[in-house]
C-alpha positions, 0 to 999 in steps of 0.5 A, spaced: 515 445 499 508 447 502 506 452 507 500 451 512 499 444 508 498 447 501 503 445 495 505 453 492 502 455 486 507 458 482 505 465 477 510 468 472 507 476 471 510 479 466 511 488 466 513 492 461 521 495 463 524 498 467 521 496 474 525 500 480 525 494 484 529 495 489 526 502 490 518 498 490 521 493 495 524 498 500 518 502 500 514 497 502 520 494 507 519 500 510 510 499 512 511 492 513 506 490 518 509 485 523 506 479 523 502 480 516 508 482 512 515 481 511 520 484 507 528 483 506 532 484 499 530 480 495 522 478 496 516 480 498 511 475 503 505 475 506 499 473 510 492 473 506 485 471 508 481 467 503 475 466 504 476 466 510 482 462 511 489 463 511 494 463 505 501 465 504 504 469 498 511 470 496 513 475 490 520 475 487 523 478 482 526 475 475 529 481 472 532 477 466 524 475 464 521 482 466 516 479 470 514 478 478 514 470 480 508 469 485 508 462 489 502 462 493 500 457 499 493 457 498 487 453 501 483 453 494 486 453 487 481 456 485 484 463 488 490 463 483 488 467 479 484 472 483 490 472 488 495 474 482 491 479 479 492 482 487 499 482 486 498 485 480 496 491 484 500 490 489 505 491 485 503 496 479 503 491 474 499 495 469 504 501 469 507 504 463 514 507 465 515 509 458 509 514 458 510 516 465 518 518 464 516 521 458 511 525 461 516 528 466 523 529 461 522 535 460 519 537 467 526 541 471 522 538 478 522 531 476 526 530 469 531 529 473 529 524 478 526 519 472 532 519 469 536 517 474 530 512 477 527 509 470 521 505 472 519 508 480 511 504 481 505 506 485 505 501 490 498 498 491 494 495 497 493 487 497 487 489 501 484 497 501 482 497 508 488 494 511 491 499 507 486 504 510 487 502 517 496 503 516 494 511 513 490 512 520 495 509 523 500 513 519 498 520 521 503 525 525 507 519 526 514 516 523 513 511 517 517 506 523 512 509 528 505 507 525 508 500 523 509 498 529 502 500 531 500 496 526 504 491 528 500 492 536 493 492 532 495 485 529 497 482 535 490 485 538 485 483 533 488 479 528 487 472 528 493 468 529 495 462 524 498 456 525 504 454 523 507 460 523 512 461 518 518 466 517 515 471 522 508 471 519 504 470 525 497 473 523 491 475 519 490 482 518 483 483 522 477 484 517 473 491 519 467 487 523 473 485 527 476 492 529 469 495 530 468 489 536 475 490 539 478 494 544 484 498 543 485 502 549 492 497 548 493 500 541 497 507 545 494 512 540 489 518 542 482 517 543 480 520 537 484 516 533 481 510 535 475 513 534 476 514 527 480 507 527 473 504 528 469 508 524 473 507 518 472 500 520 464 501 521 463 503 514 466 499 510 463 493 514 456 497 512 457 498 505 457 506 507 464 506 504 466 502 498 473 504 496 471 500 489 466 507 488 467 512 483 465 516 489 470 513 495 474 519 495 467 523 497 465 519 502 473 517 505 472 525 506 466 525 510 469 520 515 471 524 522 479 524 522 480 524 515 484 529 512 485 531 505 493 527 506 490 521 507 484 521 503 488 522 498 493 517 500 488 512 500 485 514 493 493 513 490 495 507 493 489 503 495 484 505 490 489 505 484 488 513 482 494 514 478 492 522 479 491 522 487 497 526 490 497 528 498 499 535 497 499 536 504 505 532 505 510 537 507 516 531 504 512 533 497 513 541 499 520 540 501 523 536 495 519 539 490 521 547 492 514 549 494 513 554 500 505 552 500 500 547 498 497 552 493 503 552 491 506 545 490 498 544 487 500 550 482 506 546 480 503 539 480 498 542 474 503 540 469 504 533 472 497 531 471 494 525 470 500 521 473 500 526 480 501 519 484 507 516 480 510 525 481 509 523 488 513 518 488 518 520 485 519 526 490 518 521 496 524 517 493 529 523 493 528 522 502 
């Protein structure tokens, strides 16, 4: 089978158990970017930019070999191994389930939650400005609501790929890209425009690297983000196992806690695995 004219690739990726990976695949499911992504019960598939040119993956789930089982369409096969580690990362391949439950058993909060949902991930970003763009997006709107202006963002600055294949339609723009566009289309307030495209602005300067130790600091700095979607970014595409968006009112909620100070005072006893806590409280929506 190919896509795009390129043979698939195929990857065996292995984990250690227990993986929730209908809980994994419902939670990107649910912040998939429309033309980019496409999420259904059994796989995850994409558009990704090679070096400038269009490729397709798709990741399924071979729970009897405990492992993910990439098949990428790629234009240079060299890319193989750097696209699998991405997924990796996507995924949360590195996690140890086993430290993190037993970090949590004992918690009145959590322990209840680990033991009913082994294996919960932290879901990466295939790409930390995409990833970046969605937080913003995401701000005071559903989590439905901001995919579908990420989905109005695609199809204004993105680029379109030919042939277009089981509803992937586009690349998602690169930051040089959505600086140069015009998005009085986009139907979001001026200043989230604003921040969109400085956002954009410093990762296609360097200003901001989300590789930096500093990321964090600088994503602070940027006029627009808040304490939640700094620590959104940090957790899911910086791969901060200890980032946790305290301000996050579901968090609150389902953690019992009547404020912020207090979720952090609680959350004290969660660390280093703040992001997988977060997880765990998000699920219980």
């Amino acid at each position: 089978m190919t896509r795009s004219g390129h043979p698939a690739h195929v990857r065996s990726l292995p984990y250690r158990p227990p993986l929730a990976w209908t809980t994994l695949l419902a939670f990107l499911g649910a912040r998939a970017i429309p033309g980019v992504e496409a999420v259904d019960d059994e796989a995850y598939r994409r558009v990704i930019d090679v070096d400038g040119q269009a490729g397709h993956i798709e990741v399924r789930h071979r729970p009897e070999r405990h492992a993910l089982e990439l098949r990428a369409w790629l234009p240079d096969a060299r890319r193989v191994p750097q696209v699998a580690e991405r997924v990796k990362r996507v995924f949360d391949l590195g996690a140890d389930p086993h430290a993190i439950a037993a970090h949590f058993r004992a918690d009145e909060v959590l322990g209840p939650r680990v033991r009913r949902l082994p294996g919960v991930r932290v879901p990466g970003a295939w790409d930390g400005f995409e990833l970046g763009v969605r937080a913003i997006l995401g701000q005071q709107v559903t989590v439905k609501g901001a995919s579908t202006l990420a989905g109005r963002l695609v199809a204004i600055c993105g680029r379109a790929i030919e042939p277009r294949s089981t509803g992937l339609t586009h690349v998602f723009p690169r930051p040089a890209d959505l600086v140069a566009a015009d998005l009085a289309r986009l139907g979001v307030p001026v200043r989230r425009r604003e921040c969109l495209q400085t956002f954009a602005a410093a990762l296609a300067s360097g200003t901001v690297s989300l590789t930096r130790h500093d990321a964090g600091a600088s994503l602070a700095a940027l006029p627009g983000f808040g304490d939640w979607t700094v620590q959104y970014v940090l957790m899911r595409a910086c791969g901060e196992p200890d980032a946790f968006p305290a301000s996050d009112l579901w968090l609150r909620r389902a953690a019992g806690a009547s404020s912020v100070a207090v979720l952090l005072d609680r959350a004290e006893a969660w660390r280093p695995w703040r992001a997988y806590a977060a997880m765990y409280l998000w699920q219980s929506g």
